[in-house]
N, C-alpha and C positions, 0 to 999 in steps of 0.2 A: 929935644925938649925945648930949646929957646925956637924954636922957631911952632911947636905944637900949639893947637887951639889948650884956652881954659880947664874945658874939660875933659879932654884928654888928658892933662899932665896932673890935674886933680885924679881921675883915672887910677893911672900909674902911681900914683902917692899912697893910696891906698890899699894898691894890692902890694907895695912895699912894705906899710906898714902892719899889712894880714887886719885891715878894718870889713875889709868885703868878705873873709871867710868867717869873720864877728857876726858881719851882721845875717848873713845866710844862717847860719849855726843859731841864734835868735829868733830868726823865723821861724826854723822848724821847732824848734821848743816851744814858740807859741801856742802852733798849730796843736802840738802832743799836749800843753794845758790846759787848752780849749777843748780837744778831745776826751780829756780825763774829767774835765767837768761837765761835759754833758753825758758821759758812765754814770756817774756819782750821782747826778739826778735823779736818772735812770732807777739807778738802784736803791735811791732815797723812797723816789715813788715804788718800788716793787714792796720795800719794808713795808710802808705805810700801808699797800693792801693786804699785805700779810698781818698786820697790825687788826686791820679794822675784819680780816677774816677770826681772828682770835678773837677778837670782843665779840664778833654771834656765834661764835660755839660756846666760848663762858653761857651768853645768854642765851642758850640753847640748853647747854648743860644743866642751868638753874632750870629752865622750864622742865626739864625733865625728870629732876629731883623732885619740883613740886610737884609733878606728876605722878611721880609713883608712891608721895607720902601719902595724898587727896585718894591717890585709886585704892592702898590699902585701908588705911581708912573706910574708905567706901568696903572693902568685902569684907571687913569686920562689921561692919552695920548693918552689909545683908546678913551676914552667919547671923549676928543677935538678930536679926528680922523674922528673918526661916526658923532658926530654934526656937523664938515665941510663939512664931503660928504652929510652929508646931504642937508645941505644947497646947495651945488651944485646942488645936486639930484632935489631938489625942484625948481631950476632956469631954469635946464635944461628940467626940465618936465614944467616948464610955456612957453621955446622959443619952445618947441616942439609940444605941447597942440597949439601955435599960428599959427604954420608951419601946422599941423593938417587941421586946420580948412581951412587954402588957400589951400594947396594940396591935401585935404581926397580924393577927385572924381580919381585925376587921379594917387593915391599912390594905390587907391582901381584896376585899372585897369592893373596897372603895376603887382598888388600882386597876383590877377587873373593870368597874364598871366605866371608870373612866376611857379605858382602854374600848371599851365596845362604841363608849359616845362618838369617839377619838374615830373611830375606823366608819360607825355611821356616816360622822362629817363628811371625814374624807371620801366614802363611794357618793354622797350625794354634790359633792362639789365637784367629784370627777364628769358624775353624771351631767350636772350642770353647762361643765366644760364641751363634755362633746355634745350637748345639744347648742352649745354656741359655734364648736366647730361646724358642726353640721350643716347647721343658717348659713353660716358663712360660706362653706364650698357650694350651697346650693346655689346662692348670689351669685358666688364666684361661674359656677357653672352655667347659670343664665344669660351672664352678659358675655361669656365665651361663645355661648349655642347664639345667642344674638347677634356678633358680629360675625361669626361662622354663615349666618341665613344670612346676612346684608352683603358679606361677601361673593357670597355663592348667587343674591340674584346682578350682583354686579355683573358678576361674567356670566352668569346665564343672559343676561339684556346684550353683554357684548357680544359671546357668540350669536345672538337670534343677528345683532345687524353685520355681524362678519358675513355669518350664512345669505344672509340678503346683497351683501355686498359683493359676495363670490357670485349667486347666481347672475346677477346681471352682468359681471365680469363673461361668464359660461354663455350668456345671450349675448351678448357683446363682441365676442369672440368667435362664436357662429355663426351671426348675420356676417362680421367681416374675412371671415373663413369661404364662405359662399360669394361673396362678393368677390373674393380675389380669385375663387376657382375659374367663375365666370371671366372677368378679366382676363385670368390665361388662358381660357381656352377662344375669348377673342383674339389675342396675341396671335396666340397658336397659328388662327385662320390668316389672321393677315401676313404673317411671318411666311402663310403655306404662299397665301398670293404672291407674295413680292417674290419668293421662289421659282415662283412658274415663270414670272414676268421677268427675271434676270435669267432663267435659263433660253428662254425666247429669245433675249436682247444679248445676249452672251456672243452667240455667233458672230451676226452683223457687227457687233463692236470690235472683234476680235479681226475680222476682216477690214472693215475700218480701219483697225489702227496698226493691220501688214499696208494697207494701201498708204495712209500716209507716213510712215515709215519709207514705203519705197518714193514715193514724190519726193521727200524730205532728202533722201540720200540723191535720186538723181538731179532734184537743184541743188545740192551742194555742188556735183559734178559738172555742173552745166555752168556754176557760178564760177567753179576754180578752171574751166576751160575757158571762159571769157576773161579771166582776170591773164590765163596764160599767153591768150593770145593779142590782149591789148599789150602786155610784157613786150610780148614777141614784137609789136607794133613800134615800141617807142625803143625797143634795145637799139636798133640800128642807130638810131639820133642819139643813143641817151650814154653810149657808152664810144671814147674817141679811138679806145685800141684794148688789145685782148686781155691786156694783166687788168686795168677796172671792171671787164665784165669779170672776170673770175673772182677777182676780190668781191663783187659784189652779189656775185655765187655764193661764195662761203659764208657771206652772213645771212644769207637768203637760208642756207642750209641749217646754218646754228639755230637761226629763229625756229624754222623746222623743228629741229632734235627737240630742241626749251620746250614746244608746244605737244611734243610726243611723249616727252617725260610727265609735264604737267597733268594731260589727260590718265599715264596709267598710277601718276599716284590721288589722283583724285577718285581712277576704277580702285584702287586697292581701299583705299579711305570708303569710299559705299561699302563695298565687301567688308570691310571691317564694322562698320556702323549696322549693316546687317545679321552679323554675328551676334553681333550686340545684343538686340533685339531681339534675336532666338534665343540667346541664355537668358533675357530679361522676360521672353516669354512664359519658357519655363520655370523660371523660377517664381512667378505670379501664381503659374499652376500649381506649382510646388507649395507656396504659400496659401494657395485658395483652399489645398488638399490638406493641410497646418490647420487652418483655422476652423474649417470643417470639422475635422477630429478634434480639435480643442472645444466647440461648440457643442458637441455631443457628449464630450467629457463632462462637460459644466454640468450639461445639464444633468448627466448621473447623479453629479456629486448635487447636484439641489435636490436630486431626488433624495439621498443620501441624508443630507442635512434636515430635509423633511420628517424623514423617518425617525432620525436623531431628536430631533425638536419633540412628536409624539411621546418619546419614549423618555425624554427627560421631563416631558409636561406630566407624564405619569408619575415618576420618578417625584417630581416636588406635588404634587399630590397625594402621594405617600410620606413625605418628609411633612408634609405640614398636618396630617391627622395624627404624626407621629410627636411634631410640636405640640398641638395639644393635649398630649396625654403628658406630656414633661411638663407644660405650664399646669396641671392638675395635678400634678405631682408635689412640683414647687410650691403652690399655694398651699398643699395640706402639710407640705415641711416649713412653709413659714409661719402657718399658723399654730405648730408645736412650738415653732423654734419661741414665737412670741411669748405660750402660754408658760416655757420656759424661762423665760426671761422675765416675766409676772412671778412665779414662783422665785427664782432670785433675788427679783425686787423684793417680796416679801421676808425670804429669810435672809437677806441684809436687812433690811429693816429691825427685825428682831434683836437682829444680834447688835445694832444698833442703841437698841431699847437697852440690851442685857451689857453692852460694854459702855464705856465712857467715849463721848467725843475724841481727848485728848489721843486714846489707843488707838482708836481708828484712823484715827488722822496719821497717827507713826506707821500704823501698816499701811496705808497708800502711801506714804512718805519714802518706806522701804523696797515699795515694789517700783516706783520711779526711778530710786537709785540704780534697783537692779536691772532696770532696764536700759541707765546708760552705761553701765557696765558691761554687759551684753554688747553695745553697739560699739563699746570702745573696742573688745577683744583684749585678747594676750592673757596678761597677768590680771585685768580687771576682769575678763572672762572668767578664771580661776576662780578668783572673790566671788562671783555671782553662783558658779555652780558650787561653792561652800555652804551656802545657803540652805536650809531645809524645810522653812517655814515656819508657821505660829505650831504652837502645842495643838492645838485644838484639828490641826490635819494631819498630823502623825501619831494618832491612835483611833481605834474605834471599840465601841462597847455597843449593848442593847439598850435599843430605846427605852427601857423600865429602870434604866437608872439614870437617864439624862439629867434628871433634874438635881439625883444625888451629884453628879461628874459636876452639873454646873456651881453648886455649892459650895463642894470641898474645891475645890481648881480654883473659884472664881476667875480674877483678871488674868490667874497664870496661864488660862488658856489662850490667851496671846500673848504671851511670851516669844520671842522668837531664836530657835536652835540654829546653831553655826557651828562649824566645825572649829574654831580656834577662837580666843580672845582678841588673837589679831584679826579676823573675818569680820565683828562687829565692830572692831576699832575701824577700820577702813570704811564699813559703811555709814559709822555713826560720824566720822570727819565730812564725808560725802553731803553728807545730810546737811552737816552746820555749812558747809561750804554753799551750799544750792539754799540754806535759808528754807528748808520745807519744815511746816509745821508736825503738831505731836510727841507722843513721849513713845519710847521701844525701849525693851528692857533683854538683853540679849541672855541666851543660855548656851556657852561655848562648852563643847562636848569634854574638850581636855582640861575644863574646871570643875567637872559634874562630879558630884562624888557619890554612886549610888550606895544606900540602905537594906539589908535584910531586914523586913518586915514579916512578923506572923501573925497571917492573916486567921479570920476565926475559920472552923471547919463546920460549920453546923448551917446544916440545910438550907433551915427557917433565916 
């Protein structure tokens, strides 16, 4: 210790006095308070959102009290709405039932005649119609038959100059056909001339060239016997005793062997190169006898492809008289479909007349809905095929009492049927949600409360 550094002996004082396992023990405690208050945060903020989750179900809970006091309400307003019309309904069908009975004969006469007026109209508007249709496909039919003749002189103008283009190909082809006959059969002759003239000159030449052949080999002979005997001349000077001439035998000899080796691998090298030649021959043949029979193939198959062409130029000459009997077809279904879609027009129009704006506007409002319901699937699926439509398409009566159906019903025939209260609550949120205009007035089956009514029994 007296001789330790500072802080060393500071050090040791410390773990004497147990200050260093103080302040470790202090550390970690810190660390555990700092841990425990960032929990307690934690779980301040968790209340808090549980907090502010409770305050929108309160204000949800209210919403929905207020909702079900407003909605009964509301079907206490329709019962009094319905039992008043009713009542009217029912007065009006007793002054009507009494008006019946004085007027039945000549309401019956009146309805009669209307009904004949009614049915005139209609065969002369019919009549009308198919003398418009008629006009029409006859047009239609003229400027078909019109470009049918412009088409037909088109290619009648192109075959006459195919036809014209072919014969002079056919004359074209014959002058050069005769001309090449000619040509080979000049060939021919001179090909026979040079024959006679190489078999004349065949001999002589073959003689020829035994004679220099043989000149050729006995100067070699004459040459290698001069050269041996000049040898002979100079060996006596040229060599001083017997081991240089032999030494200079032996290399006399090797040059020899070198040059007798060289000559038969340069015979074997021809020979080889001539081999060659014969399989290179043949196989030319080979190849010439290939391309021949591929050449005559070809031409099958263009003969082929010719006949093919015919037969499919037939072919779309069938499909296209067959075209026009579909586009005559077409035309006289889209001029129903139109005359169709004119009658449409009309009886929207009407029922335009006979309902309010505001109702109309809610049934395109509802068929919007339902159609993204439809494209969402699942359970918006479901909602949509809940759906049944207005009143006025889920019943049908005879025409001779339309006009009574549209009196008594009035607006109720668009009304629209749903399988459940909730079916038009979902489409009528839909509705507010997407901001479409109109009023709909929903009839949910499992609020329907039907009536026995006795009806009268008498004929009139």
């Amino acid at each position: 210790m007296a001789t330790a550094p500072d802080s060393h002996r500071l050090k040791l004082l410390r773990e004497v006095a147990g200050t260093r396992v103080y302040d470790e023990r202090k550390e970690e405690s810190m660390n555990l308070l700092r841990e425990s208050e960032g929990k307690l945060e934690k779980i301040s903020e968790y209340l808090r959102t549980i907090e502010d989750r409770l305050k929108t179900l309160e204000e949800e809970k209210e919403e929905l009290s207020e909702y079900q006091k407003w909605d009964k309400a509301r079907r206490t307003l329709e019962y009094v709405i319905y039992e008043t019309e009713l009542k009217e309904t029912r007065k009006q069908l007793e002054e009507l039932d009494t008006q019946r009975k004085s007027s039945g004969d000549k309401q019956m006469l009146l309805t009669q005649e209307i009904q004949k007026a009614q049915e005139r109209l209609k065969n002369a508007q019919k009549s009308l119609k198919d003398a418009k249709k008629d006009v029409v496909t006859a047009k239609d039919e003229k400027s078909v038959l019109a470009t049918e003749h412009q088409q037909l002189l088109r290619e009648k103008t192109k075959l006459d100059l195919t036809i014209s283009d072919l014969s002079d190909e056919v004359q074209g082809d014959n002058k050069s056909k005769e001309r090449a006959e000619q040509e080979l059969e000049r060939l021919k002759i001179t090909i026979a001339e040079k024959e006679k003239e190489l078999e004349q000159v065949r001999p002589r030449y073959e003689a020829m060239r035994r004679k220099e052949e043989e000149c050729s080999r006995e100067l070699n002979l004459k040459e290698q016997k001069r050269k041996e005997l000049y040898a002979k001349q100079g060996r006596g000077s040229q060599f001083s005793s017997k081991e240089e001439r032999d030494k200079w035998i032996q290399g006399e000899l090797k040059s020899l062997n070198k040059q007798i080796k060289d000559k038969i691998s340069h015979q074997n090298k021809l020979q080889d190169d001539l081999k060659k030649d014969i399989s290179k021959q043949s196989e030319l043949e080979k190849k010439i006898q290939e391309h021949t029979e591929s050449f005559e193939q070809l031409r099958l198959q263009i003969d082929e492809h010719n006949k093919n062409f015919y037969e499919l130029k037939k072919k779309k000459d069938h499909y296209q008289s067959l075209r026009n009997d579909i586009w005559k077809k077409e035309t006289a279904v889209t001029q129903t479909l139109s005359g169709y879609k004119e009658e449409l027009a009309r009886a929207d129009q009407a029922l335009r007349s006979m309902a309010g704006k505001p109702i109309l506007n809610g049934r395109d409002s509802v068929r919007k809905v339902l159609e993204s319901f439809q494209q969402r699937g699942r359970e918006f699926a479901d909602i949509a095929n809940a759906y049944y439509g207005p009143v006025i398409e889920n019943f049908n009566c005879d025409k001779s009492i339309y006009t009574a159906v549209e009196v008594t019903a009035g607006n109720r025939l668009f009304h629209h049927i749903v399988e459940s209260d909730r079916v038009g609550t979902q489409i009528l949120k839909e509705m507010n949600k997407q901001k479409l205009p109109g009023e709909v007035t929903f009839m949910p089956l499992n609020r329907l409360q039907v009536k026995i009514h006795d009806y009268p029994e008498d004929p009139d």
